[in-house]
N, CA, C and O atoms as CSV, one atom per row, in Angstrom:
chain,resi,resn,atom,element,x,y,z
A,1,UNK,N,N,91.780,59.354,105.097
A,1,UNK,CA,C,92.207,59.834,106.402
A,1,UNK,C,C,93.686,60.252,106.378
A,1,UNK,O,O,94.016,61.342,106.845
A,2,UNK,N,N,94.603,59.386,105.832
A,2,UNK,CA,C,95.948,59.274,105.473
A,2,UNK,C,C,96.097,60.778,104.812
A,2,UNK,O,O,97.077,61.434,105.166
A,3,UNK,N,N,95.364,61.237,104.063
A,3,UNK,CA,C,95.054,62.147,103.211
A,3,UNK,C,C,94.875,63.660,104.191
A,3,UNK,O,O,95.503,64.619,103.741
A,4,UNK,N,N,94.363,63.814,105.003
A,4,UNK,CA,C,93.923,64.569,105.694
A,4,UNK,C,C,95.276,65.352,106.753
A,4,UNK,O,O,95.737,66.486,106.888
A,5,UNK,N,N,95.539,63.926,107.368
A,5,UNK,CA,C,96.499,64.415,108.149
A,5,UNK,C,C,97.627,65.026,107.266
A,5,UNK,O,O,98.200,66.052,107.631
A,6,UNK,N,N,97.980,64.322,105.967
A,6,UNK,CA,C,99.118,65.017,105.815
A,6,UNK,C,C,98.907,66.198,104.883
A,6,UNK,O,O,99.908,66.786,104.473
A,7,UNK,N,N,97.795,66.566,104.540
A,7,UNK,CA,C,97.808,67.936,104.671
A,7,UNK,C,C,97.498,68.606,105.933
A,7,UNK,O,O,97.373,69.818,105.757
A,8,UNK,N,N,97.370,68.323,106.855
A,8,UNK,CA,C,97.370,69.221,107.741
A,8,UNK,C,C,98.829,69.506,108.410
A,8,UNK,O,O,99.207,70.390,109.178
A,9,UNK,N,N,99.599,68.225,107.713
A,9,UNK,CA,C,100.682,68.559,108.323
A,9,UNK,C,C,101.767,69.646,107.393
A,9,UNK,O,O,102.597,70.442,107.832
A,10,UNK,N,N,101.564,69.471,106.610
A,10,UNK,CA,C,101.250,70.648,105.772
A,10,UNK,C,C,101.120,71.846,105.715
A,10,UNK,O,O,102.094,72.581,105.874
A,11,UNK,N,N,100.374,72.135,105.571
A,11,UNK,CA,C,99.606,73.428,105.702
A,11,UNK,C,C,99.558,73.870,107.658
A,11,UNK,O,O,99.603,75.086,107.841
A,12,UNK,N,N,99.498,73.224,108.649
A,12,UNK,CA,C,99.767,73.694,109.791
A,12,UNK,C,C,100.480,73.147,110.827
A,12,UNK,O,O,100.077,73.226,111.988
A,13,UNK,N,N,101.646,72.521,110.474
A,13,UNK,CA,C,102.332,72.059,111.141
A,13,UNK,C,C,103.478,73.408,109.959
A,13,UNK,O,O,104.037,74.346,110.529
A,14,UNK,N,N,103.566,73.286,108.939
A,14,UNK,CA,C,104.546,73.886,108.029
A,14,UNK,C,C,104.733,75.304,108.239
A,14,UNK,O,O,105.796,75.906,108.395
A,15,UNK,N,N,103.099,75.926,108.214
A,15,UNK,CA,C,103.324,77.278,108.584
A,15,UNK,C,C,103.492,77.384,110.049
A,15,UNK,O,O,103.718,78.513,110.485
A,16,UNK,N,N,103.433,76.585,110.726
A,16,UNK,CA,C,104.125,76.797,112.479
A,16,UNK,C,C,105.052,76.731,112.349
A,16,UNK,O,O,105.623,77.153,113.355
A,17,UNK,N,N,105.691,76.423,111.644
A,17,UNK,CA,C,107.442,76.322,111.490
A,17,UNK,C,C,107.753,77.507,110.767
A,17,UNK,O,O,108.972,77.678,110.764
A,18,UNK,N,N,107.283,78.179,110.300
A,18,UNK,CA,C,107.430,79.827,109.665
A,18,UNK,C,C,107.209,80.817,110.646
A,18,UNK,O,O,107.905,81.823,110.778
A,19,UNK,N,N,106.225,80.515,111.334
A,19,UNK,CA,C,106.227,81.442,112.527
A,19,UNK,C,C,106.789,81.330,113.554
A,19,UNK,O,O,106.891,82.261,114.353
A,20,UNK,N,N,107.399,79.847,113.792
A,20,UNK,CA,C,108.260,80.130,114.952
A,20,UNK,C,C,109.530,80.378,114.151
A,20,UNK,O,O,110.199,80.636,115.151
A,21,UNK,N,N,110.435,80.513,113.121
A,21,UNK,CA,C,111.781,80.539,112.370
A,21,UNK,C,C,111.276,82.856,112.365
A,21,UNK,O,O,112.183,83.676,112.505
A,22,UNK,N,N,110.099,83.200,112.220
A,22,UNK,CA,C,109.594,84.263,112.123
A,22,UNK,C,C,109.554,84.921,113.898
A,22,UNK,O,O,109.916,86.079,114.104
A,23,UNK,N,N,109.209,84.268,114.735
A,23,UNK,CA,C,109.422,85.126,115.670
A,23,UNK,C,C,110.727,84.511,116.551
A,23,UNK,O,O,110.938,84.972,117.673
A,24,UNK,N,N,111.517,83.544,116.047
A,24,UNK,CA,C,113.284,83.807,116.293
A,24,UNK,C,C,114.088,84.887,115.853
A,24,UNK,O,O,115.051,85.384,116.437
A,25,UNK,N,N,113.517,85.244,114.594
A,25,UNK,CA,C,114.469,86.502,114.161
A,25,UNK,C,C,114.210,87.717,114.437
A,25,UNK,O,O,115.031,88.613,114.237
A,26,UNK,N,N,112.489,88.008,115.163
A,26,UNK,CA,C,112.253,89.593,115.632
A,26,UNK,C,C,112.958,89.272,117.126
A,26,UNK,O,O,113.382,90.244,117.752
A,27,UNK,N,N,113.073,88.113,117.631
A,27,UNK,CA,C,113.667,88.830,118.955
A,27,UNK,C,C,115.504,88.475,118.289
A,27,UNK,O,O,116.440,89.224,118.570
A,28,UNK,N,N,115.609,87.609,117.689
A,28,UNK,CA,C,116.813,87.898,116.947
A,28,UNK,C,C,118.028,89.360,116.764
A,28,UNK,O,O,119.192,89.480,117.147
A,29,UNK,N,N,116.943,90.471,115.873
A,29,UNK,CA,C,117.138,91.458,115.903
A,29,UNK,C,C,117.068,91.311,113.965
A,29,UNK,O,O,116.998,90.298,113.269
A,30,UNK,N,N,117.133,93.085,113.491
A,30,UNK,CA,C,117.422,93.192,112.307
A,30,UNK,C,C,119.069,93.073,112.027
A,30,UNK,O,O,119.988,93.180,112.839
A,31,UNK,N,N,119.115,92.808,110.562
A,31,UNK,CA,C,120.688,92.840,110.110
A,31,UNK,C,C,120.935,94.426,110.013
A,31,UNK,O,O,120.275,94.994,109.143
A,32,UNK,N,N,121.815,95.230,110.803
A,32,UNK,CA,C,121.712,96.599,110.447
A,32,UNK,C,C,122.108,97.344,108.917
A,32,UNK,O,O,121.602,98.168,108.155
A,33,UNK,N,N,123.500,96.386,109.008
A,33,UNK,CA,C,124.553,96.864,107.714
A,33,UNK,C,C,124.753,95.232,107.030
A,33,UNK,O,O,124.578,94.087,107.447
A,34,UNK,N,N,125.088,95.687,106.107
A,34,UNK,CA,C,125.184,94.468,105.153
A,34,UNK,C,C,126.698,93.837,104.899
A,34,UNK,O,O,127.294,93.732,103.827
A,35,UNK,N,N,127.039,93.530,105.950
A,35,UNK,CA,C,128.392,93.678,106.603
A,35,UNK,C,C,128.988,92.301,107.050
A,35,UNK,O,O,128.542,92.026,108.164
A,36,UNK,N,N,129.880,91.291,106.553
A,36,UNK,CA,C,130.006,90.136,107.369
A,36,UNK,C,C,130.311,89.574,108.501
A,36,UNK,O,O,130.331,88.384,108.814
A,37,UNK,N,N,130.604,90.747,109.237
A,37,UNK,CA,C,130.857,90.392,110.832
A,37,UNK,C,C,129.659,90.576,111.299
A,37,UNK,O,O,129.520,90.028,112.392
A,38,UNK,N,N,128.379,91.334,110.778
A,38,UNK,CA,C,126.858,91.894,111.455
A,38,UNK,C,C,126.449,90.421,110.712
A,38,UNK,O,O,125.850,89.521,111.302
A,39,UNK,N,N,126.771,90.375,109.689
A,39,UNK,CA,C,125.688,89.075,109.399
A,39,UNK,C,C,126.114,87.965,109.765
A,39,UNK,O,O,125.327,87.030,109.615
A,40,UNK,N,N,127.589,87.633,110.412
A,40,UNK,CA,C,127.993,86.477,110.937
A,40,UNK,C,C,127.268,86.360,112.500
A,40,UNK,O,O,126.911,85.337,113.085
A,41,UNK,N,N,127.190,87.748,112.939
A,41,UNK,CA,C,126.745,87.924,114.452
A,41,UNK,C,C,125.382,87.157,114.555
A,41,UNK,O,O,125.024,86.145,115.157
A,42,UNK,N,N,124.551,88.375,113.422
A,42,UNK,CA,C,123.154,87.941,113.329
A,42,UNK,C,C,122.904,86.290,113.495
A,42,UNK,O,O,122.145,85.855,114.361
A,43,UNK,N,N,123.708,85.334,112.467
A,43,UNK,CA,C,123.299,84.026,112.183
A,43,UNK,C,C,123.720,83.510,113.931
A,43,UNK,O,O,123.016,83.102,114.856
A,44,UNK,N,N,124.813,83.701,113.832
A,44,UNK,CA,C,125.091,83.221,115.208
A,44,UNK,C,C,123.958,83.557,116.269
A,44,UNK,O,O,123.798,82.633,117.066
A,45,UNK,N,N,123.148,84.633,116.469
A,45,UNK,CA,C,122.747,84.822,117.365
A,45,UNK,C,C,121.240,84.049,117.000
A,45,UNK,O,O,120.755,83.451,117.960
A,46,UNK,N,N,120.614,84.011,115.974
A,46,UNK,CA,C,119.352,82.847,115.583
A,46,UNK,C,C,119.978,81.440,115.856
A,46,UNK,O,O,119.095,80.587,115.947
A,47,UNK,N,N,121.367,80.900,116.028
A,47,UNK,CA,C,121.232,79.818,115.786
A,47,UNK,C,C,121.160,79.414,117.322
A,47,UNK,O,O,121.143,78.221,117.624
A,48,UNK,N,N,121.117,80.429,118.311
A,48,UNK,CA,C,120.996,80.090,119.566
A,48,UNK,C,C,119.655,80.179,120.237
A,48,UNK,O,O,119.444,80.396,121.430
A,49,UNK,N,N,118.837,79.989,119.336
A,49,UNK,CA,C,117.305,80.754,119.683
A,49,UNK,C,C,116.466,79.158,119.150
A,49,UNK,O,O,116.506,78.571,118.069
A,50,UNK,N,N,115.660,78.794,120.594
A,50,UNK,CA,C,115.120,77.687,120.038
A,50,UNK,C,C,114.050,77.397,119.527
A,50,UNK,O,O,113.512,76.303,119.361
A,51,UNK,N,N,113.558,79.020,119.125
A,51,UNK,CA,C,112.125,79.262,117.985
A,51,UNK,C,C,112.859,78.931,116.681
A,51,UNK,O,O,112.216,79.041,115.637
A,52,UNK,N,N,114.101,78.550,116.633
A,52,UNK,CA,C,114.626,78.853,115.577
A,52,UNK,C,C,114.607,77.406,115.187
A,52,UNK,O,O,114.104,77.077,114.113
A,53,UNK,N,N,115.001,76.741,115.806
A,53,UNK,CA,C,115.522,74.810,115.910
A,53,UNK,C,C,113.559,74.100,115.821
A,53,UNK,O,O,112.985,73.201,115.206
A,54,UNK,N,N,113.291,74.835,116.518
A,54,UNK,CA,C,111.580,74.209,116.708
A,54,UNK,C,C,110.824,74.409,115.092
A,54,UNK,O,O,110.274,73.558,114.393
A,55,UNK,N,N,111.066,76.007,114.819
A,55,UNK,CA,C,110.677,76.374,113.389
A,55,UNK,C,C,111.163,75.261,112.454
A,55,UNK,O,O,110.371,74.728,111.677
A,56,UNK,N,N,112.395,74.920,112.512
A,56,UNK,CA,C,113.060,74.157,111.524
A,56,UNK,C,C,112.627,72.510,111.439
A,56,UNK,O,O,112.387,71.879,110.409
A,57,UNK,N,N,112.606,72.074,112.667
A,57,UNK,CA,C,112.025,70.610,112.633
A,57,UNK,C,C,110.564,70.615,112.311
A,57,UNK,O,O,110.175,69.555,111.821
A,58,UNK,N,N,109.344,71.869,112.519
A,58,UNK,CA,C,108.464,71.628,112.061
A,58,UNK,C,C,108.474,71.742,110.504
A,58,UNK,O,O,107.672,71.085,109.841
A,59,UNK,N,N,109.310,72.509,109.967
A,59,UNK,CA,C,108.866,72.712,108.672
A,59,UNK,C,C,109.730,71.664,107.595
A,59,UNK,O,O,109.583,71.518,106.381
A,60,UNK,N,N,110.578,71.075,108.442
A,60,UNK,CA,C,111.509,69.624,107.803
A,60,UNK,C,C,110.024,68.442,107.947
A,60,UNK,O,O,109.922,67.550,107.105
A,61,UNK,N,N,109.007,68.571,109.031
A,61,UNK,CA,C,108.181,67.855,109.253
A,61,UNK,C,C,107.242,67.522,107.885
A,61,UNK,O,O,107.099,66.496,107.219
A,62,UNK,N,N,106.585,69.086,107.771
A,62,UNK,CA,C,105.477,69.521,106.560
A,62,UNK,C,C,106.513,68.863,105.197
A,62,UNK,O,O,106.178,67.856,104.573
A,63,UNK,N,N,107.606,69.531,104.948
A,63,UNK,CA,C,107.872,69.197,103.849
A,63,UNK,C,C,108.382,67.326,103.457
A,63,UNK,O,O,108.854,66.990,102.371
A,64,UNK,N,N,108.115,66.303,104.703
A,64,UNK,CA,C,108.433,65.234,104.473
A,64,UNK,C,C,106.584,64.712,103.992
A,64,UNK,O,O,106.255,64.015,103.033
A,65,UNK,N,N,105.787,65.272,104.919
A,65,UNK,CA,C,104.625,65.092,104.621
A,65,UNK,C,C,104.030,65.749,103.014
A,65,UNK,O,O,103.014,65.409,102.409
A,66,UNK,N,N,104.798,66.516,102.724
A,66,UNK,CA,C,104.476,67.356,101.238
A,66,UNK,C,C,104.916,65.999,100.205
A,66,UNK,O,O,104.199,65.660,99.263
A,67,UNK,N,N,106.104,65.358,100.528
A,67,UNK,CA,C,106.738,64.601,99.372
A,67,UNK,C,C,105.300,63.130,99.982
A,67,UNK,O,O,104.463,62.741,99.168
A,68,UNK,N,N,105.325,62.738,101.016
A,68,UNK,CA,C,104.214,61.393,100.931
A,68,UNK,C,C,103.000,61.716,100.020
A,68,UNK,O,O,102.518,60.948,99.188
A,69,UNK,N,N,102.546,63.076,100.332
A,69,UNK,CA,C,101.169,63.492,99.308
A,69,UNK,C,C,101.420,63.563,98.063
A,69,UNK,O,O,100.544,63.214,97.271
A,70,UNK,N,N,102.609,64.008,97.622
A,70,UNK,CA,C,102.928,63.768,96.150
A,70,UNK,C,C,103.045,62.614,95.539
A,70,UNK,O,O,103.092,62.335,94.341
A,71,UNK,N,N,103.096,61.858,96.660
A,71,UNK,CA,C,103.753,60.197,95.687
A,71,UNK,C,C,102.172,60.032,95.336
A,71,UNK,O,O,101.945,59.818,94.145
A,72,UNK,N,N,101.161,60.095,96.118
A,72,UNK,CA,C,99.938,59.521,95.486
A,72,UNK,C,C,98.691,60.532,95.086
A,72,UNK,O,O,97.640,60.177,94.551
A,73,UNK,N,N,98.966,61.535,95.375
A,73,UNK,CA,C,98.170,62.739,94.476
A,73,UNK,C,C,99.183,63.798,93.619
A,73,UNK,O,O,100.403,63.962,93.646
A,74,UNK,N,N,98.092,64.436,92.847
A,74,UNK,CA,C,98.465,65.294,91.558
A,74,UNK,C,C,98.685,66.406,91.987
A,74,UNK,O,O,97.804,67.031,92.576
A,75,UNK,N,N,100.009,66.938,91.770
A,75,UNK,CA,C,100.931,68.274,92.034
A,75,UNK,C,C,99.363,69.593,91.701
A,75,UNK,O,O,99.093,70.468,92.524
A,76,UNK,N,N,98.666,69.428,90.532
A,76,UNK,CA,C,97.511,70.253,90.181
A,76,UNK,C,C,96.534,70.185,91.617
A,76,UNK,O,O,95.920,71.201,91.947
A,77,UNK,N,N,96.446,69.092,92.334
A,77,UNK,CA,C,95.487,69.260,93.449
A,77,UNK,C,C,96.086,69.667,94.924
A,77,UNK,O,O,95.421,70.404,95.653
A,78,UNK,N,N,97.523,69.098,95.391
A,78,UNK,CA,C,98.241,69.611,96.454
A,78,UNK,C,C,98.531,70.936,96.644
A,78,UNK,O,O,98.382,71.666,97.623
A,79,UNK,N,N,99.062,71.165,95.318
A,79,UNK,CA,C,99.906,72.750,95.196
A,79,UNK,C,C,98.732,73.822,95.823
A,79,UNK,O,O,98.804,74.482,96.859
A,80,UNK,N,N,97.490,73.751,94.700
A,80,UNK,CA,C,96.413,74.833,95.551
A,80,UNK,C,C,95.534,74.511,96.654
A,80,UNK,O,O,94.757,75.321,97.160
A,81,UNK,N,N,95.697,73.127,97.068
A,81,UNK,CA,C,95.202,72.816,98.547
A,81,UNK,C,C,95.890,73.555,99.380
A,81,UNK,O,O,95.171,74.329,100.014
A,82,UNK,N,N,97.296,73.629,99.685
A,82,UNK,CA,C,98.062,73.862,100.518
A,82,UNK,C,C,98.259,75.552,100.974
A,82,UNK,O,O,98.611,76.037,102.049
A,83,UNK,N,N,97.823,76.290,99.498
A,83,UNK,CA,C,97.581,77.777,99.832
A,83,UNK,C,C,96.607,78.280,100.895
A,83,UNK,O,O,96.640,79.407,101.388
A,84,UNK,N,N,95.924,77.523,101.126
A,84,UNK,CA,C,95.121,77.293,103.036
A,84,UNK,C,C,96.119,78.171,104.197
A,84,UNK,O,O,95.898,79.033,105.047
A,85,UNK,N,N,97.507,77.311,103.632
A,85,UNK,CA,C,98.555,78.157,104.836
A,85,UNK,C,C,98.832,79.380,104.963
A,85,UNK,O,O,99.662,79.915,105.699
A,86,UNK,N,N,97.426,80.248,103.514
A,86,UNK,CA,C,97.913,81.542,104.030
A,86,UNK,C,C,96.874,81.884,105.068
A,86,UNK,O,O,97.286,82.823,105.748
A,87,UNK,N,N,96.063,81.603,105.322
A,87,UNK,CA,C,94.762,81.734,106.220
A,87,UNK,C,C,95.613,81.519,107.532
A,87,UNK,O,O,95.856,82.452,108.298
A,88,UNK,N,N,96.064,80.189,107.745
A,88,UNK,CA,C,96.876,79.692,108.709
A,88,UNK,C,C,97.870,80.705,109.085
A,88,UNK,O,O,98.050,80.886,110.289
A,89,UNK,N,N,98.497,81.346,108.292
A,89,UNK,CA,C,99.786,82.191,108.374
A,89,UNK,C,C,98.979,83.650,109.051
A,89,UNK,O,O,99.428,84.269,110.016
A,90,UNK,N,N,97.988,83.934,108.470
A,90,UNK,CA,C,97.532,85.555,109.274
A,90,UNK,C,C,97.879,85.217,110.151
A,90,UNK,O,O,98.916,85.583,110.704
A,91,UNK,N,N,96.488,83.782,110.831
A,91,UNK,CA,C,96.017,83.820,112.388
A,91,UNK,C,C,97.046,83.760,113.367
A,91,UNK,O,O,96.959,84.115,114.542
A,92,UNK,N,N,98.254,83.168,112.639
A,92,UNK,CA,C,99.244,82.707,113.466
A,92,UNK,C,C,100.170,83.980,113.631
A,92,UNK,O,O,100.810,84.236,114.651
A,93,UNK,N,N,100.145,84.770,112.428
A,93,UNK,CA,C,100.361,86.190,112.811
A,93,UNK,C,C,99.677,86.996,114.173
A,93,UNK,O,O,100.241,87.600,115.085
A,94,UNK,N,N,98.362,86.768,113.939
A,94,UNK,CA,C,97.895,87.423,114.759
A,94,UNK,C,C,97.555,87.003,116.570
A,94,UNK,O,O,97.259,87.770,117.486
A,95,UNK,N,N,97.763,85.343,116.582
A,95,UNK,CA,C,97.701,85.108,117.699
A,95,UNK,C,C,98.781,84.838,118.342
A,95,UNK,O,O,98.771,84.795,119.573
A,96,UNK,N,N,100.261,84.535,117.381
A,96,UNK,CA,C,101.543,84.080,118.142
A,96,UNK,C,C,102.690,85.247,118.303
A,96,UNK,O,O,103.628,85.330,119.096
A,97,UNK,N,N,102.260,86.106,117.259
A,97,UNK,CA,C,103.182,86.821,116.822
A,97,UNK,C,C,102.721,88.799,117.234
A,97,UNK,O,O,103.299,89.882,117.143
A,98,UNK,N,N,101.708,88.417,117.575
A,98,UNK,CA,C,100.424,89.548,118.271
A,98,UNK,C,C,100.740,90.727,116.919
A,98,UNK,O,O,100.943,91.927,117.107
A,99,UNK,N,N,100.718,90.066,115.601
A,99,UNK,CA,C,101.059,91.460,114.358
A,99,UNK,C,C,98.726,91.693,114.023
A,99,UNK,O,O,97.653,91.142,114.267
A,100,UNK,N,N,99.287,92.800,113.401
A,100,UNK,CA,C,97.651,92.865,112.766
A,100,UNK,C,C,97.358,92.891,111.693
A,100,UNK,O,O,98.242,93.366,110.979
A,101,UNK,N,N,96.664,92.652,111.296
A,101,UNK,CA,C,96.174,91.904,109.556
A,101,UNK,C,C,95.254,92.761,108.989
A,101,UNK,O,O,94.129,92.581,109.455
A,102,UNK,N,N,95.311,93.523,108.254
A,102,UNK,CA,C,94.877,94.744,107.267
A,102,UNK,C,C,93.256,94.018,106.708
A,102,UNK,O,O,93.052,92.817,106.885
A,103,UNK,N,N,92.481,94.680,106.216
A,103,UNK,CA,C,91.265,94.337,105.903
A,103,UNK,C,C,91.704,94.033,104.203
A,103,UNK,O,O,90.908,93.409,103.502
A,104,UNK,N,N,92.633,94.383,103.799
A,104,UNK,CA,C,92.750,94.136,101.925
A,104,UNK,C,C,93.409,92.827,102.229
A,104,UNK,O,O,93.018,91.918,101.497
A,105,UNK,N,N,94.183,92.542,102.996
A,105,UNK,CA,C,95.006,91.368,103.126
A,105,UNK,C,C,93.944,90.211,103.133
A,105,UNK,O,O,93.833,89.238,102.387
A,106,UNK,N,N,93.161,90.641,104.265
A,106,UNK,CA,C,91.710,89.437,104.979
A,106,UNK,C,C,91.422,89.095,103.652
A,106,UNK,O,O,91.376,87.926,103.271
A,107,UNK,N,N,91.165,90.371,102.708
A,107,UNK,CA,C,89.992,89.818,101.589
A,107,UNK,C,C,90.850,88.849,100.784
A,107,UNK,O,O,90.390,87.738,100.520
A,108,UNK,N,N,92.464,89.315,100.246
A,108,UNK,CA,C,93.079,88.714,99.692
A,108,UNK,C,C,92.935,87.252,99.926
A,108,UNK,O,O,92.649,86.509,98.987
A,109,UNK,N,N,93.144,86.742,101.296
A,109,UNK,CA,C,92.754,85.699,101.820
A,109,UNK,C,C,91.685,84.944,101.670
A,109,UNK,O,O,91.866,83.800,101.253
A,110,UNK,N,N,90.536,85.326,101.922
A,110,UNK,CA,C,89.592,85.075,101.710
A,110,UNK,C,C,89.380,85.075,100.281
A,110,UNK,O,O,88.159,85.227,100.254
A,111,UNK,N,N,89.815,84.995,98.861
A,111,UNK,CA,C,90.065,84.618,97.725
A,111,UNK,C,C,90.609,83.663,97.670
A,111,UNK,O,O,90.060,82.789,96.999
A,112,UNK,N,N,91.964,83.320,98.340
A,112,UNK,CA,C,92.380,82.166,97.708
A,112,UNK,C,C,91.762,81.068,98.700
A,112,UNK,O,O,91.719,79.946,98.195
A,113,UNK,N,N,91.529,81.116,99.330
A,113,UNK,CA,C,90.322,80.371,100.083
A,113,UNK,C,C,89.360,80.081,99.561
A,113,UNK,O,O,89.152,78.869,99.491
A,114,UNK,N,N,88.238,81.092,98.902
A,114,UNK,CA,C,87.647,80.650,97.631
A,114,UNK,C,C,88.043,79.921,96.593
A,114,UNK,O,O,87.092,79.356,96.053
A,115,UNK,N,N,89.360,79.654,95.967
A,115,UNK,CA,C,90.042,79.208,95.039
A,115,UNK,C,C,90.545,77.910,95.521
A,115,UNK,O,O,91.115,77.217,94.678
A,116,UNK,N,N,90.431,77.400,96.852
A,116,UNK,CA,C,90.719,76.294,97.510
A,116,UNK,C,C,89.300,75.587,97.243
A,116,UNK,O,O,89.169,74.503,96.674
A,117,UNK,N,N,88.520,76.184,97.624
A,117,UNK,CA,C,87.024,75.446,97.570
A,117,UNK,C,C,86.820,75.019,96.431
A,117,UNK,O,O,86.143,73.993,96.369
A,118,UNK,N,N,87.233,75.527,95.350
A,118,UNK,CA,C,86.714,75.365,94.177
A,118,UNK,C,C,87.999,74.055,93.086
A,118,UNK,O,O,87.926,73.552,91.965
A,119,UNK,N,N,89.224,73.978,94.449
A,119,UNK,CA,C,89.670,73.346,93.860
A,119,UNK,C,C,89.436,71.751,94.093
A,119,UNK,O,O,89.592,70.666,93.532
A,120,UNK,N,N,88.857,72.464,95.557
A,120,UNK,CA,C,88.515,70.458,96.349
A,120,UNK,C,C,86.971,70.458,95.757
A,120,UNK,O,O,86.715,69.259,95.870
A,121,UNK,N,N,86.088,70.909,95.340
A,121,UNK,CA,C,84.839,70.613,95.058
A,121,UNK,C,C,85.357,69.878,93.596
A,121,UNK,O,O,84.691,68.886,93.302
A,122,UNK,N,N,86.383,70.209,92.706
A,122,UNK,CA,C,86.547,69.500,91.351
A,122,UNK,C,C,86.913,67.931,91.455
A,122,UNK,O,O,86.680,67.129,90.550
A,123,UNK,N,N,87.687,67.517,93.023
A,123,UNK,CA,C,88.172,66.562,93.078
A,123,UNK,C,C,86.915,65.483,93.293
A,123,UNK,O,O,87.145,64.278,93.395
């Protein structure tokens, strides 16, 4: 059970913290010029954005839960469990972030998803 949650915290608590650190910086804005007063602006202006602070404590979350799963399972079984978060990462594209997800991408997905199955059926 112990097991469960913390991959889920993981894999979707972790990639919620990518998508919200991901939609702090589109309303953020782009860096125009590569310039240190534009990129001092830029940081300044994410660090006032609280998709930005929320992104960050979730994904400080996943990665405390990444190190508990390591202490008692094998880096060979976590590492490709956790590629799940790209499945996680479309939807969250597509339901938080309202982007759209290409049909080569889906399939891409839907491979390593296959490659997940095949890694928890060995365990």
């Amino acid at each position: 059970m112990l097991q469960l949650v913390l991959f889920a915290m993981v894999i979707v608590v972790g990639t919620g913290g990518e998508l919200c650190v991901g939609r702090a910086m589109k309303e953020t804005g782009e860096l125009e010029r590569l310039h240190p007063g534009d990129a001092a602006s830029l940081i300044w202006r994410a660090l006032r954005s609280q998709w930005l602070w929320i992104g960050i404590t979730m994904m400080a979350l996943a990665f405390f839960s990444l190190l508990a799963l390591l202490s008692f399972e094998k880096v060979s079984f976590v590492v490709p469990v956790t590629a799940l978060s790209y499945l996680v990462g479309a939807l969250g594209g597509i339901f938080f972030l309202g982007e759209r997800v290409e049909r080569q991408r889906w399939i891409g997905i839907g491979l390593v998803c296959f490659g997940v199955t095949l890694v928890l059926m060995g365990k």
